[in-house]
N, C-alpha and C positions, 0 to 999 in steps of 0.2 A: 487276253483275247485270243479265240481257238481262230486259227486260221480255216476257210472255207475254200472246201474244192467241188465244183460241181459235176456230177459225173455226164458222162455223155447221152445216155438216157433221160438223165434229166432235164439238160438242157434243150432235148428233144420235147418233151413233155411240155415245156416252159414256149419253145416255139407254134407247139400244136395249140397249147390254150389263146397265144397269141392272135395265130391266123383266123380261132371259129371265133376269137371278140371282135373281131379288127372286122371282119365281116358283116355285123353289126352296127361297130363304132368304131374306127380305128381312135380317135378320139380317147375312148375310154378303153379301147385296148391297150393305149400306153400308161394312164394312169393304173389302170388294174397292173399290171407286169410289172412296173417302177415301185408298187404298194407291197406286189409279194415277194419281191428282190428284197425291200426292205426291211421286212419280217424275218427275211431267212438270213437275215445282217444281226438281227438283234441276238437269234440265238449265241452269236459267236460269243457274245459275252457270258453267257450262263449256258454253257453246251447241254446241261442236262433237265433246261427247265420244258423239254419238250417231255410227254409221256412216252414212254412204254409204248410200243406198238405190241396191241394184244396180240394180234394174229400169230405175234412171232416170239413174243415175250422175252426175249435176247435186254438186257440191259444195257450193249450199246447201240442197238439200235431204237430210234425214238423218233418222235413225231408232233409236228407242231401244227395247227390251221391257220388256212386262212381263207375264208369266205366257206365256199363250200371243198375246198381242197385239201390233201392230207399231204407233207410235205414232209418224206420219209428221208431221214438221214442216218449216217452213222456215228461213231464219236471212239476214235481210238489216239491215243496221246493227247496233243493240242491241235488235231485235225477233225471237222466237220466234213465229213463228203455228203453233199446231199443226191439221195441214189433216186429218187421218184418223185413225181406230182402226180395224186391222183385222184381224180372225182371220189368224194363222199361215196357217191352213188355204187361203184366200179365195186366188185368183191375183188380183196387184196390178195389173197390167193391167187387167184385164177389169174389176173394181171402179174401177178412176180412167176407164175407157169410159163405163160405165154413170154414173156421178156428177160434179159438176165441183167437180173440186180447188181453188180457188183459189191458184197458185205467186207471185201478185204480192206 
Protein backbone atom coordinates (compact mmCIF):
# COMPACT_ATOMS: atom_id res chain seq x y z
CA UNK A 1 0.00 0.00 0.00
CA UNK A 2 1.64 3.43 -1.62
CA UNK A 3 1.57 5.87 1.16
CA UNK A 4 -0.54 9.28 0.12
CA UNK A 5 0.53 12.81 0.73
CA UNK A 6 -1.59 15.66 -0.32
CA UNK A 7 0.04 18.58 -1.52
CA UNK A 8 -1.12 21.92 -0.45
CA UNK A 9 -2.70 22.98 -3.65
CA UNK A 10 -4.67 20.28 -3.51
CA UNK A 11 -5.97 20.38 -0.47
CA UNK A 12 -6.81 23.92 -1.37
CA UNK A 13 -8.64 22.55 -4.43
CA UNK A 14 -10.50 20.02 -2.06
CA UNK A 15 -11.60 23.16 0.21
CA UNK A 16 -12.74 25.33 -2.87
CA UNK A 17 -15.03 22.38 -4.21
CA UNK A 18 -16.19 22.10 -0.65
CA UNK A 19 -17.27 25.69 0.04
CA UNK A 20 -19.33 26.08 -3.76
CA UNK A 21 -21.29 22.48 -2.57
CA UNK A 22 -21.71 23.37 1.03
CA UNK A 23 -23.39 26.56 -0.56
CA UNK A 24 -25.98 24.37 -2.04
CA UNK A 25 -25.99 21.60 0.45
CA UNK A 26 -23.64 21.42 2.94
CA UNK A 27 -25.29 18.29 3.58
CA UNK A 28 -24.12 16.74 0.32
CA UNK A 29 -21.15 18.67 0.52
CA UNK A 30 -19.81 16.29 3.18
CA UNK A 31 -20.83 13.34 1.50
CA UNK A 32 -19.37 14.45 -1.91
CA UNK A 33 -15.70 15.25 -0.12
CA UNK A 34 -15.79 11.99 2.23
CA UNK A 35 -16.71 10.06 -1.51
CA UNK A 36 -13.60 11.77 -3.23
CA UNK A 37 -11.32 11.38 -0.11
CA UNK A 38 -12.20 7.88 -0.62
CA UNK A 39 -11.34 7.28 -4.21
CA UNK A 40 -8.11 8.89 -3.87
CA UNK A 41 -7.75 6.09 -0.74
CA UNK A 42 -8.37 3.38 -3.12
CA UNK A 43 -5.52 4.35 -5.53
CA UNK A 44 -3.00 3.68 -2.66
CA UNK A 45 -3.36 0.28 -3.39
CA UNK A 46 -2.82 -0.01 -7.17
CA UNK A 47 -0.78 3.48 -7.70
CA UNK A 48 -0.79 3.01 -11.27
CA UNK A 49 -4.37 2.07 -11.92
CA UNK A 50 -5.02 5.81 -12.76
CA UNK A 51 -4.25 6.90 -16.60
CA UNK A 52 -1.74 8.79 -18.03
CA UNK A 53 -2.43 12.32 -17.92
CA UNK A 54 -2.32 13.16 -21.68
CA UNK A 55 -1.57 16.67 -21.44
CA UNK A 56 1.58 15.67 -19.83
CA UNK A 57 2.10 12.15 -20.87
CA UNK A 58 5.03 11.79 -18.01
CA UNK A 59 4.25 8.13 -16.65
CA UNK A 60 4.27 9.13 -13.16
CA UNK A 61 2.16 11.38 -13.34
CA UNK A 62 -1.64 9.97 -13.69
CA UNK A 63 -5.07 10.52 -13.14
CA UNK A 64 -8.04 9.20 -11.76
CA UNK A 65 -12.08 10.73 -11.71
CA UNK A 66 -14.37 11.21 -9.84
CA UNK A 67 -17.69 12.64 -10.73
CA UNK A 68 -16.80 15.32 -13.07
CA UNK A 69 -13.25 16.05 -11.48
CA UNK A 70 -9.73 15.02 -12.52
CA UNK A 71 -7.61 14.20 -9.53
CA UNK A 72 -3.93 14.62 -10.78
CA UNK A 73 -1.32 12.78 -8.72
CA UNK A 74 2.11 11.81 -8.88
CA UNK A 75 3.74 8.16 -7.98
CA UNK A 76 7.54 8.05 -7.19
CA UNK A 77 8.62 5.06 -4.89
CA UNK A 78 5.74 4.07 -2.49
CA UNK A 79 4.53 7.65 -2.41
CA UNK A 80 1.18 9.14 -4.05
CA UNK A 81 1.28 12.92 -3.70
CA UNK A 82 -1.82 14.10 -4.96
CA UNK A 83 -0.92 17.59 -6.85
CA UNK A 84 -4.60 18.86 -8.21
CA UNK A 85 -8.34 18.65 -8.37
CA UNK A 86 -9.65 19.79 -11.31
CA UNK A 87 -13.04 20.44 -13.23
CA UNK A 88 -13.35 18.30 -16.31
CA UNK A 89 -14.37 21.49 -17.72
CA UNK A 90 -11.02 23.77 -16.68
CA UNK A 91 -8.18 23.42 -19.72
CA UNK A 92 -5.20 21.57 -17.59
CA UNK A 93 -2.74 23.62 -19.21
CA UNK A 94 -3.65 26.75 -18.50
CA UNK A 95 -4.69 25.85 -14.71
CA UNK A 96 -0.96 24.14 -14.06
CA UNK A 97 0.30 27.97 -15.80
CA UNK A 98 -1.57 29.85 -13.46
CA UNK A 99 -0.61 27.49 -10.20
CA UNK A 100 2.46 25.64 -9.33
CA UNK A 101 2.13 21.89 -9.41
CA UNK A 102 4.60 20.59 -7.38
CA UNK A 103 5.98 17.19 -9.74
CA UNK A 104 8.96 16.55 -7.23
Amino acid sequence: MAKIIWSDLAKEHLREIDSYISKGSPFYSIIFIDKLIASVERVSLFPKCGRVVPEFGRDDLREVFFHKYRIVYSIKDDTIRILAIVHGAMDLIKKRERELWDFT
